[in-house]
C-alpha positions in Angstrom: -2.5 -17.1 15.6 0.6 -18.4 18.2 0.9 -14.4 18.7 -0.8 -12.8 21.5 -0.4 -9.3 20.3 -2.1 -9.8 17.6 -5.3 -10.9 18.5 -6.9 -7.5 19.3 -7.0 -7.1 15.6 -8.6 -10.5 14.4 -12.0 -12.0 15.0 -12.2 -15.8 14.3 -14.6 -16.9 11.7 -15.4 -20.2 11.0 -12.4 -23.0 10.7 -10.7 -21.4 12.9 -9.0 -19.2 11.0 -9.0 -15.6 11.5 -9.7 -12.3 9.4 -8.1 -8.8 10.5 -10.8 -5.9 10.2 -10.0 -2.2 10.4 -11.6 0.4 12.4 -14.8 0.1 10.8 -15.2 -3.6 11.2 -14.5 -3.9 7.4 -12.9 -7.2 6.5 -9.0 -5.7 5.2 -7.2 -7.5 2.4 -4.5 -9.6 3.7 -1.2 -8.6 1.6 2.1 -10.9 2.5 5.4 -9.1 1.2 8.8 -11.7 0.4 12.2 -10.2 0.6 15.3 -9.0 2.7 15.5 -4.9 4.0 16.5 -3.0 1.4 14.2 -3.1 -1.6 11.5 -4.8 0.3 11.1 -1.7 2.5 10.6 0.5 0.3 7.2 -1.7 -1.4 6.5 -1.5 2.6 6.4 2.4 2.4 4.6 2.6 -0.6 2.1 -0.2 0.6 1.5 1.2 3.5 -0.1 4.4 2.2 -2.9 2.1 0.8 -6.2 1.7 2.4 -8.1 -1.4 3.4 -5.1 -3.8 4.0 -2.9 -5.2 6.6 0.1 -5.9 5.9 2.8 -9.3 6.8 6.1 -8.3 5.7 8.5 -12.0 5.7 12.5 -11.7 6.3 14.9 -14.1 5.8 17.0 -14.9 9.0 20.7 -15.3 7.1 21.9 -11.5 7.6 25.9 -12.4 8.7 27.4 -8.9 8.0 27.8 -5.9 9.4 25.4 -4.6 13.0 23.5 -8.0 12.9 26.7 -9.7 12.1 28.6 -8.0 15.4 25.1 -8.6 17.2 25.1 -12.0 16.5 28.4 -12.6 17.4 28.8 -10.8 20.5 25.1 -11.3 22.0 23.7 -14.0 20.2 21.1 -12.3 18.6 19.0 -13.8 15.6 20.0 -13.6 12.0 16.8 -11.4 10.9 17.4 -8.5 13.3 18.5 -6.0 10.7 16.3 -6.9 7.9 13.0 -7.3 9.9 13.6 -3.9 12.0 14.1 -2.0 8.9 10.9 -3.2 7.4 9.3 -2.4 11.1 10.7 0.9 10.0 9.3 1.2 6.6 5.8 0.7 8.3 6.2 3.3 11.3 3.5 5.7 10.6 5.9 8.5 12.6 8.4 9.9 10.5 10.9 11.2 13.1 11.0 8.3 14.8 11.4 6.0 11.9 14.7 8.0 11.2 16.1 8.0 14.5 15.4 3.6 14.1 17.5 3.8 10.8 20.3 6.2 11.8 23.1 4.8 12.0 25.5 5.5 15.5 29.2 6.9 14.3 31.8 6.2 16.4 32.0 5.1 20.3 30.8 1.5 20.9 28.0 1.7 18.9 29.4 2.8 16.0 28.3 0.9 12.9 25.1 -0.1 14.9 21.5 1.7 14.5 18.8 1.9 17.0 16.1 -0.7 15.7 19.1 -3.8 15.7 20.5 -2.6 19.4 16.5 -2.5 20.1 15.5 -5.7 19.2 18.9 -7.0 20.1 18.2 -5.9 23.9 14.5 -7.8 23.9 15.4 -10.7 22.3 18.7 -10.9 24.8 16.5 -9.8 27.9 15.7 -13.2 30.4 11.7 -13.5 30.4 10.7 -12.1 27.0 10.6 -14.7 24.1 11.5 -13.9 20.5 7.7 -14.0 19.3 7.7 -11.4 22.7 10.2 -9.5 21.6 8.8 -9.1 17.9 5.3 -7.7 20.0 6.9 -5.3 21.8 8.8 -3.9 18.6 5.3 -3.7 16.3 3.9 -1.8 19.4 6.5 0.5 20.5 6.6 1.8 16.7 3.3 1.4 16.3 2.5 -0.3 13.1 0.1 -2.6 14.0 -2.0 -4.3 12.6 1.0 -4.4 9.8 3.5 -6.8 11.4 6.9 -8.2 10.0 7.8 -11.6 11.0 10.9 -14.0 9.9 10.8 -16.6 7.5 12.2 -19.1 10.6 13.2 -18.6 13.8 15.6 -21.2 14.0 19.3 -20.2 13.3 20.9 -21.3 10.1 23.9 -20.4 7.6 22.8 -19.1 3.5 25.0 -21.6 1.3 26.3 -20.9 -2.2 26.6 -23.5 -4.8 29.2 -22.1 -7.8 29.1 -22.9 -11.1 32.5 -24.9 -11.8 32.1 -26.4 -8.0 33.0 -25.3 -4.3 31.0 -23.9 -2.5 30.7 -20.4 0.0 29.2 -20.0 3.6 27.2 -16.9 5.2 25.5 -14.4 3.5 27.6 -11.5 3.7 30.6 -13.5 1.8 28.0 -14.3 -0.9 26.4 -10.9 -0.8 30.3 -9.4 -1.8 31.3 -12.5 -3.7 32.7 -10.1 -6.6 34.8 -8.1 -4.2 37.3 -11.1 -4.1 39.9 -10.4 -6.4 40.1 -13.8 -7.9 36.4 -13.4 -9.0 35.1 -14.3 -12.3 31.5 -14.3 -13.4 32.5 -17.5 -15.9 33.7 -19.5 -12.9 32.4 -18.1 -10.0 28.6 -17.5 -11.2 26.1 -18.7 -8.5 23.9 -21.6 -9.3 22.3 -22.2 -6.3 21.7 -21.5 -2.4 20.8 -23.0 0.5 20.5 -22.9 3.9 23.0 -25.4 6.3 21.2 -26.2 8.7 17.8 -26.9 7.5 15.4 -24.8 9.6 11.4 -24.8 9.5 9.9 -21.8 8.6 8.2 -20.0 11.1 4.6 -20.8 11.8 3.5 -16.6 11.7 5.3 -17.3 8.0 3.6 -20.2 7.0 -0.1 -18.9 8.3 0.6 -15.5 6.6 0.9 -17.2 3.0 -1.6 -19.4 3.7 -4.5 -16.7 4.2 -3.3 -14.1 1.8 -5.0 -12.3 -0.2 -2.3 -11.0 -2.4 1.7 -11.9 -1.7 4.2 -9.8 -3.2 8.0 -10.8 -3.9 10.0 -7.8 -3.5 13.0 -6.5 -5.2 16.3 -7.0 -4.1 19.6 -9.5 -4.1 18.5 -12.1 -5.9 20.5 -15.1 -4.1 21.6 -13.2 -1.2 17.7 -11.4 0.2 14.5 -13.0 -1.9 15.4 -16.7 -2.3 16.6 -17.3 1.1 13.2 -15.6 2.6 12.0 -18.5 0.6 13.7 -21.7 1.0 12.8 -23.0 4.7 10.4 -25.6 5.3 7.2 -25.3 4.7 7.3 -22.1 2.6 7.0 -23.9 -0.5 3.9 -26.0 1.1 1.7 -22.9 2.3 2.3 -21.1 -1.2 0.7 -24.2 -2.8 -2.1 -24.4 -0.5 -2.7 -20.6 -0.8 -5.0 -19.2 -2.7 -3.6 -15.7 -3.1 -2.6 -13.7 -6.1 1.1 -13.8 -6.3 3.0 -10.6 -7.5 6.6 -10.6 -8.3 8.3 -7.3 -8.1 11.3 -6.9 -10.4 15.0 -5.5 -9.8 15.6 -2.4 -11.8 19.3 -2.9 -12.3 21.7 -6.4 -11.9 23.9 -7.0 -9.2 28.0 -8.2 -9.8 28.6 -11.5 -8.7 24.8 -12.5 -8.6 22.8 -11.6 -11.1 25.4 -11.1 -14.0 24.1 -11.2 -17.3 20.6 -12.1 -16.2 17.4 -11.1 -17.6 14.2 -10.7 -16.3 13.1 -14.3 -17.2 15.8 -15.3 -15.3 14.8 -13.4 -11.8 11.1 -14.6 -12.5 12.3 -18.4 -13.1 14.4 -18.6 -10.0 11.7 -17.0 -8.0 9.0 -19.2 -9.4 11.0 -22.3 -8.9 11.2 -21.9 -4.8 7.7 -20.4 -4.4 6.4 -23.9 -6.2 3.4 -21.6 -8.1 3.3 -19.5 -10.9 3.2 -15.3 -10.4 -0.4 -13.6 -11.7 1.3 -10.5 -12.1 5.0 -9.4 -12.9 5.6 -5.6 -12.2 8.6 -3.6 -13.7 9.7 -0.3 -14.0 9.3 1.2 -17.4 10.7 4.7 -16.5 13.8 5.6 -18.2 16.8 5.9 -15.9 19.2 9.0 -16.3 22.0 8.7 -18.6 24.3 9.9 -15.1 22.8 7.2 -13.2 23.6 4.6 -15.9 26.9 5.1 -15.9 27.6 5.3 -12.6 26.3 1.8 -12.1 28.0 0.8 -15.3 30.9 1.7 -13.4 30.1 -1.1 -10.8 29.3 -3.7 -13.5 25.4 -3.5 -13.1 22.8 -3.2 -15.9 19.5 -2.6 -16.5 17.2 -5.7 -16.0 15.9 -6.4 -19.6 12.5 -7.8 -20.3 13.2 -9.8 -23.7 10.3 -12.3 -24.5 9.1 -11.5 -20.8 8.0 -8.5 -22.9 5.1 -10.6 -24.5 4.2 -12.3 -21.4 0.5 -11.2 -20.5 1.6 -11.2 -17.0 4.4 -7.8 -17.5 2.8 -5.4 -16.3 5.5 -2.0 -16.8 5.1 1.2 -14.3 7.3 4.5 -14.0 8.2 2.9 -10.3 11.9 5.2 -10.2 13.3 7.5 -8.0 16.8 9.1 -8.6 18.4 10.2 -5.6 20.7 13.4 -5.7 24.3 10.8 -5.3 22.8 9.2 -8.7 21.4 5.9 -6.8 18.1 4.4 -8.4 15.5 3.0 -5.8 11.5 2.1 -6.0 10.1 5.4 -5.4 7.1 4.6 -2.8 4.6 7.1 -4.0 4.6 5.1 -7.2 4.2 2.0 -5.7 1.2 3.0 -4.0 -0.1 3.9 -7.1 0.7 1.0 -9.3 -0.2 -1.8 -6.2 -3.6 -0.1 -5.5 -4.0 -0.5 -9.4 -3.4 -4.2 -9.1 -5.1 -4.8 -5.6 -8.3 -3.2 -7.2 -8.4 -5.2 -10.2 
C-alpha cells in the first residue's frame, strides 16, 4: 500500500499483497463500502459495530455545493472533502467528538462550514503535507484506524448530466437540485446518464481496496448525483472485475425528484450493475413499513417508496426491517439494524 499510515496494521503475505489482522493476529475480513456521505455513513455506523473486519469506505470527489463548494472555491480544496470526512465521522469510535466533526458553525465566517471540511481543508492546504498525508492525519486524529475512507480519485473533475430530450448539466450540486428549477419536468428533463469532464483515474488506495475485498457494499443514496459517480473513474470498473469479492448492493428506501422519478428497484440495481461491470450476490432492502406521517410528508416532496416488482422473485432480495423514523418524520437506515442484517450476510 502507497499509504505509510497504514502499514502498522498489515503484514505482507505472499504476492505482495497484504492482509490487515486485528489485535489478536486474526486475519479481519476486508469490507469495501461505495457511495457519497449521507446514506453511506450511516452503513459505516452500523458496520462498524461488527467484529472481525476493517473497513474501506470509497467517496466520490464531485461534491460542488455548499462547505466543500465555498472550500473549493476559495482554497482549492479537493472535491471529496465533505463526503469522505463525514464517513471519517461515521467510523469515530468517540461519540462527542464525532458530533463536534458534524456540527455545523452558524454565523461569523464559518458559518455554513463544519469542523471535519475546515479540518481537512487546512491539511490538505498546509505546504509539506500531501493529500494521501493529509487523509493519515485525519484517520488518526479521529482514531478510526484500521477503518480508513479514501476517494474514488484524487484528481479534480466536474459530475456531467446527460438529459433525456438532449443538453446537458455541469457540477453536482446543479444536478443534485435539478428539480428545484422551475422549468423542470421529469418527461424532459429525466437524467439518462453522468459523467465525469475531465476524465480522472481512480485512486490507486480505491482500486487496491476493491481488488482485495472480501465483501464490497454499494450504499444507499442519490442515485446519479453520490453512488454512480464513486463509480465511474478509471480503473473502478477494472478492479471490480478482477475482484473476487461478494458484492452487496444496498437499496434506497424512498425515490428522489429529478433523479430517480418513477424508478423501481430494478432500475437502481441495473444502473449500479452496469458501472461496477459484475453482477451483485446480494440485494438488501428494507421491508419495514414506513409511517403513514412519514409517507406523506415525502409525498409532499414528490418521492416514493422504492418498489421491488419482479426484483421481488429475484433470489438475490434479500428484505430486512433496516428503518428508523426520526421525530421531524425523515426516514434513514437505522444502524443498529444494519449491524444486524450485514453480520447476517458476512456470516453466511
Amino acid at each position: 500500500m502507497p499509504a505509510p499510515y497504514w502499514k502498522e496494521h498489515y503484514v505482507v503475505i505472499e504476492g505482495g499483497m497484504v492482509a490487515a489482522r486485528n489485535t489478536k493476529g486474526d486475519p479481519m475480513k476486508n469490507v469495501v463500502t461505495i457511495g457519497g456521505g449521507g446514506g453511506h455513513a450511516q452503513i459505516l455506523k452500523g458496520l462498524r459495530r461488527l467484529e472481525g473486519v476493517r473497513i474501506t469506505g470509497i467517496c466520490p470527489g464531485t461534491d460542488s455545493g455548499g462547505s466543500t463548494g465555498v472550500l473549493m472555491h476559495d482554497y482549492g480544496s479537493p472535491g471529496y472533502v465533505g463526503d469522505l470526512t463525514r464517513c471519517v465521522a461515521a467510523l469515530c469510535p468517540d461519540e462527542k467528538l464525532a458530533a463536534a466533526l458534524v456540527r455545523r458553525f452558524k454565523g461569523g465566517c464559518l458559518h455554513g462550514h463544519s469542523l471535519k471540511n475546515v479540518l481537512l481543508a487546512g491539511l490538505v492546504g498546509t505546504e509539506g503535507i500531501t493529500p494521501h498525508e493529509a487523509l493519515g492525519i485525519t484517520h488518526r486524529m479521529c482514531g478510526i484506524l484500521p477503518h480508513c475512507v479514501v476517494p474514488a480519485s484524487m484528481e479534480e473533475t466536474e459530475l456531467c448530466a446527460t438529459l433525456k430530450f438532449g443538453g446537458k448539466i455541469a457540477e453536482e450540486t446543479h444536478i443534485d437540485r435539478l428539480a428545484e428549477n422551475p422549468l423542470w419536468s421529469a418527461d424532459t428533463h429525466a437524467i439518462t446518464s453522468v459523467f465525469l469532464r475531465p476524465a480522472v483515474r481512480a485512486s490507486r488506495e480505491a482500486q487496491d481496496a476493491i481488488r482485495r475485498a472480501d465483501t464490497i457494499i454499494v450504499c444507499p443514496g442519490d442515485l446519479y448525483s453520490s453512488i454512480i459517480p464513486a463509480l465511474l473513474p478509471r480503473g473502478i470498473t477494472h478492479a471490480f472485475r478482477r475482484s473476487k469479492a461478494r458484492v452487496i448492493v444496498m437499496l434506497n428506501i424512498m425515490t428522489k425528484q429529478g433523479e430517480t422519478d418513477d424508478y423501481c428497484a430494478e432500475d437502481f440495481v441495473r444502473e449500479i450493475e452496469k458501472r461496477m461491470g459484475v453482477r451483485a450476490a446480494v440485494i438488501l432492502h428494507n421491508s419495514a413499513p414506513i409511517p403513514r406521517a412519514a409517507m406523506l410528508r415525502y409525498r409532499a416532496e414528490r418521492k416514493v417508496e422504492l418498489a421491488t416488482k419482479t426484483l421481488r422473485r429475484d433470489p438475490r432480495l434479500m428484505r430486512w426491517p433496516l428503518l428508523r423514523v426520526t421525530p421531524e418524520g425523515y426516514l434513514y437506515h437505522d444502524p443498529a439494524a444494519v449491524a444486524e442484517a450485514l453480520g447476517k450476510i458476512l456470516a453466511l
